[in-house]
C-alpha positions as CSV (number, residue, x, y, z in Angstrom):
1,X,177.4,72.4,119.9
2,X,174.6,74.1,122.2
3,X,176.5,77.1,122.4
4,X,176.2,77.4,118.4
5,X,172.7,76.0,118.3
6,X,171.5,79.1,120.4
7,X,173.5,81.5,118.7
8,X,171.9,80.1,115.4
9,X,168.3,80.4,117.1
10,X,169.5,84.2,117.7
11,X,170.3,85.3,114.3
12,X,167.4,83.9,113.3
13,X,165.0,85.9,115.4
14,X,166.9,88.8,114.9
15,X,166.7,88.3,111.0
16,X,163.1,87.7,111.7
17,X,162.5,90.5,113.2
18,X,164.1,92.8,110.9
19,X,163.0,95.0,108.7
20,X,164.4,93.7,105.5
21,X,162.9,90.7,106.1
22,X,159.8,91.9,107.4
23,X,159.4,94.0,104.0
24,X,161.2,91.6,101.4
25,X,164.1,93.9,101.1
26,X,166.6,91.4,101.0
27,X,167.5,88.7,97.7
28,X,164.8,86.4,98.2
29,X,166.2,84.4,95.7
30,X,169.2,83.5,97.4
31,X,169.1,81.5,100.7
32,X,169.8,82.2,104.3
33,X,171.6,80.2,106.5
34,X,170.4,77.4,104.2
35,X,167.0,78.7,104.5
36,X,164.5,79.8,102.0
37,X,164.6,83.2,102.5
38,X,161.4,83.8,100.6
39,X,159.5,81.6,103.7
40,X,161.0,83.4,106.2
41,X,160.0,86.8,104.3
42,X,156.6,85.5,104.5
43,X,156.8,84.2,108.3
44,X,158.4,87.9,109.0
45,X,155.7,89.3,107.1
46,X,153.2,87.0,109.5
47,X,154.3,87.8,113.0
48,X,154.6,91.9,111.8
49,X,151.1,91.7,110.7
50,X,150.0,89.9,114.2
51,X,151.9,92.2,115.8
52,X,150.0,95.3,114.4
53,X,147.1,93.8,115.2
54,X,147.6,93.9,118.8
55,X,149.0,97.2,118.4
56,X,145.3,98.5,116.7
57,X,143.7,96.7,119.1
58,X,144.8,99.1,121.7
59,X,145.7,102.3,119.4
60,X,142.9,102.2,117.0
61,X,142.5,105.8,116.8
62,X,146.1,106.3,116.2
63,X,147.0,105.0,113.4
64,X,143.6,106.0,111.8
65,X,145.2,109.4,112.5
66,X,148.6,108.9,111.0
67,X,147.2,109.6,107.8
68,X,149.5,109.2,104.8
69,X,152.8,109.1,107.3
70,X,151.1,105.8,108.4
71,X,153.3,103.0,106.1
72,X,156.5,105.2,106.6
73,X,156.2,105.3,110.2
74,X,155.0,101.9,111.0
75,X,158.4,100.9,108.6
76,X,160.8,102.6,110.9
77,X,159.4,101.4,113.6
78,X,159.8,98.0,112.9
79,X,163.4,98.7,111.6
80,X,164.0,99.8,115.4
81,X,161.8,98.1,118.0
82,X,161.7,94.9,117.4
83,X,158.8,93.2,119.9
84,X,160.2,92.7,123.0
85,X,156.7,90.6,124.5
86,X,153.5,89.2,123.0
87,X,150.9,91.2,125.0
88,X,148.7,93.5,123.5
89,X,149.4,96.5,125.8
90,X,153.2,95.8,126.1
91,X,153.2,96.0,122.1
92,X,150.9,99.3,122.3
93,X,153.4,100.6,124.9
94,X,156.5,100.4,122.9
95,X,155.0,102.0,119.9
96,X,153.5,104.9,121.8
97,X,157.1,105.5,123.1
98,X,158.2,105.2,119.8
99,X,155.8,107.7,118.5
100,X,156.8,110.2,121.4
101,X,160.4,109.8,120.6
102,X,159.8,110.7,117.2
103,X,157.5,113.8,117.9
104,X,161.0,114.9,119.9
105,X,162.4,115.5,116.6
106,X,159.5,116.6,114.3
107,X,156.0,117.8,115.4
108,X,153.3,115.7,114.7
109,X,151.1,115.6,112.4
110,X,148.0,116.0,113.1
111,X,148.7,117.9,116.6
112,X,146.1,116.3,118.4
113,X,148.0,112.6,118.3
114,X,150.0,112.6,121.5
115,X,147.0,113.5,123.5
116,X,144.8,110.7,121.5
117,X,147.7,108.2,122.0
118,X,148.1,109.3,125.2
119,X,144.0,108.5,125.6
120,X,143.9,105.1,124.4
121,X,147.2,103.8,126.0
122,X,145.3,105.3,129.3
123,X,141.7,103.6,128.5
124,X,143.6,99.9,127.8
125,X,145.6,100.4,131.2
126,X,142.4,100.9,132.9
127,X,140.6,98.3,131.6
128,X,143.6,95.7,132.4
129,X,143.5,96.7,135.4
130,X,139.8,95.4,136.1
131,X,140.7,91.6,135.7
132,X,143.8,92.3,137.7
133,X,143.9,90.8,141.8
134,X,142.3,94.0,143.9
135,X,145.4,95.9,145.9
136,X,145.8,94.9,149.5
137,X,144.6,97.7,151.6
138,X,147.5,99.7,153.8
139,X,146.4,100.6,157.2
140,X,145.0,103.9,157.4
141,X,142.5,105.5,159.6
142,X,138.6,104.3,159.3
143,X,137.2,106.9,156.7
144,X,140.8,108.2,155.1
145,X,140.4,108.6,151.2
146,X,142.7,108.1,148.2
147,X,142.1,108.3,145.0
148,X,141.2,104.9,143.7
149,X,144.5,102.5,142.5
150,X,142.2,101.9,139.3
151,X,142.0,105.7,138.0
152,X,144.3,107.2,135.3
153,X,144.3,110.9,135.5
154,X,144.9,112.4,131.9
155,X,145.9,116.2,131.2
156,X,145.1,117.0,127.5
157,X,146.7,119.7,125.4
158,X,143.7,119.5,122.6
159,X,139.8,118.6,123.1
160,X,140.2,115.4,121.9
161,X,136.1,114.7,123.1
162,X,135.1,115.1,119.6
163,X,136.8,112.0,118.4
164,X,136.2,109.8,121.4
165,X,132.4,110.7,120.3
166,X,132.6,109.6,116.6
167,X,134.3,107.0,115.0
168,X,135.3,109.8,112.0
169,X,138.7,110.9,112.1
170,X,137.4,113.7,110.3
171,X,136.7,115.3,114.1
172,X,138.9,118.2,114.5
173,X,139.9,118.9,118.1
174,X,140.2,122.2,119.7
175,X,143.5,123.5,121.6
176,X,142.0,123.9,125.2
177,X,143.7,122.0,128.8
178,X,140.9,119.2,129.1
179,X,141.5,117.4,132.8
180,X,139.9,113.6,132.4
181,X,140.1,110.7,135.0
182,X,139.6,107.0,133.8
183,X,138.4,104.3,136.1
184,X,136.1,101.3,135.7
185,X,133.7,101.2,138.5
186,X,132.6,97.7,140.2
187,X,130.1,96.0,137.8
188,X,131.2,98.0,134.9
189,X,132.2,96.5,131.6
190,X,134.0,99.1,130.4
191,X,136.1,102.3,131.4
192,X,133.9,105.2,132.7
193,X,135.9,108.5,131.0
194,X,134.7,111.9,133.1
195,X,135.9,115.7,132.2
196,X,137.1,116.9,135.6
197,X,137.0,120.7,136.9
198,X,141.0,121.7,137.0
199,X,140.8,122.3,140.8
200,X,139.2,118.9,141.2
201,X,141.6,116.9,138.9
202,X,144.2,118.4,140.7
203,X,142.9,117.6,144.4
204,X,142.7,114.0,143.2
205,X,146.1,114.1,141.7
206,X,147.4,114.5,145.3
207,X,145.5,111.7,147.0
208,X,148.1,108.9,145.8
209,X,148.2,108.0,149.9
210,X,145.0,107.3,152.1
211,X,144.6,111.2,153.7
212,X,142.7,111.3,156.7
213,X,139.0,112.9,156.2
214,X,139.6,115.9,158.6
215,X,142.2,116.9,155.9
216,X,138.7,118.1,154.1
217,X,136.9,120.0,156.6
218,X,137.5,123.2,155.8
219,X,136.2,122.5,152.5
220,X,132.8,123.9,151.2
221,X,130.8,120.6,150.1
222,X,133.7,117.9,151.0
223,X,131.1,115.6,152.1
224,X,129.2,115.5,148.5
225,X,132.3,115.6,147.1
226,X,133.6,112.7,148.5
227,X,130.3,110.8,148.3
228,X,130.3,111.8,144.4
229,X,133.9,110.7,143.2
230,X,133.2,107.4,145.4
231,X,130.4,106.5,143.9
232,X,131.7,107.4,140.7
233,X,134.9,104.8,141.5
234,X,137.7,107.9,141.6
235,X,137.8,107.5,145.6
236,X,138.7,104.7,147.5
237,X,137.3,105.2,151.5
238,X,139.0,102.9,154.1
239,X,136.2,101.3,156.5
């Protein structure tokens, strides 16, 4: 009896989470499992609306972008990944991924939406990461630096700077390598976004381990440096 009571539950959720009940593709006139499939089209409907909502809450930008490919590929990917948690970011996750496999097969459209998708998945991780329990420190020698666990580093393929600025998708990004660093410094409320130099972004790309500070001492202006990207919350300096 359990054993049919859970595969009963199963069907369910997977009928619930199915696109032809999500949409109202199926007979809604004729029942479901004794059900009235009409309710459960509309608590379908329910839960893929909530469910978008978290979604926008982390890719607003995104789907402001999709343009007129926006019903069609918010459709498929409900047809294919159903949720698989409740959490904002988790939902955001799976999407992007969808998105990334489907600009495998066909380019998308705008150009600029991998590295906008790519931006805002980024700025969400960073802000979790503030309310998360601060790292345990590993032992390391008084003054070694790393970059800090909080930073995202993002490489860009387009400018994407104009549309972080304005709230109008109408913002056309340039092609152009853009190096930016995320972090959210101590007492901020909100990510800090800085451009990086290449050479820079790519120093602090290395420091995923505390590197002692002599590492630096052949370099012209390490100290300032250093002093700089702490200050700015991109390096972390063991006491």
């Amino acid at each position: 009896m359990s054993d049919a009571l859970l595969q009963r539950q199963a069907t369910l959720l997977e009928h619930l989470t199915s696109s032809r009940a999500i949409f109202g593709e199926d007979d809604l006139s004729r029942p479901w499992l004794g059900m009235d499939r009409s309710l459960l089209h509309l608590e379908a409907r329910f839960s893929h609306e909530k469910r978008m909502a978290k979604i926008k809450a982390i890719l607003p930008r995104t789907l402001d972008h999709l343009g007129s490919a926006h019903e069609a590929i918010v459709r498929d990917f409900a047809a294919v990944c159903p949720s698989t948690g409740i959490g904002r970011l988790e939902n955001a996750r799976q999407f992007y991924d969808f998105l990334l496999a489907r600009w495998q097969q066909e380019a998308p459209q705008p150009p600029h939406l991998p590295d906008l998708a790519a931006f805002e998945i980024a700025y969400a991780a960073v802000q979790r990461s503030a309310s998360e329990s601060p790292q345990v420190v590993p032992d390391a020698l008084p003054g070694a630096v790393r970059r800090h666990p909080a930073v995202v580093l993002l490489r860009t393929d387009y400018d994407i700077r104009p549309i972080l600025e304005q709230e109008s998708t109408e913002a056309a990004p340039q092609p152009g390598e853009v190096c930016l660093a995320l972090t959210i410094p101590a007492g901020a409320k909100e990510p800090v976004v800085q451009a990086l130099l290449p050479e820079l972004f790519a120093l602090l790309d290395l420091l995923d381990d505390f590197t002692p500070r002599e590492t630096f001492a052949d370099m012209p202006h390490a100290d300032a440096m250093i002093e700089d990207f702490t200050a700015g919350g991109l390096i972390e300096v063991r006491p």
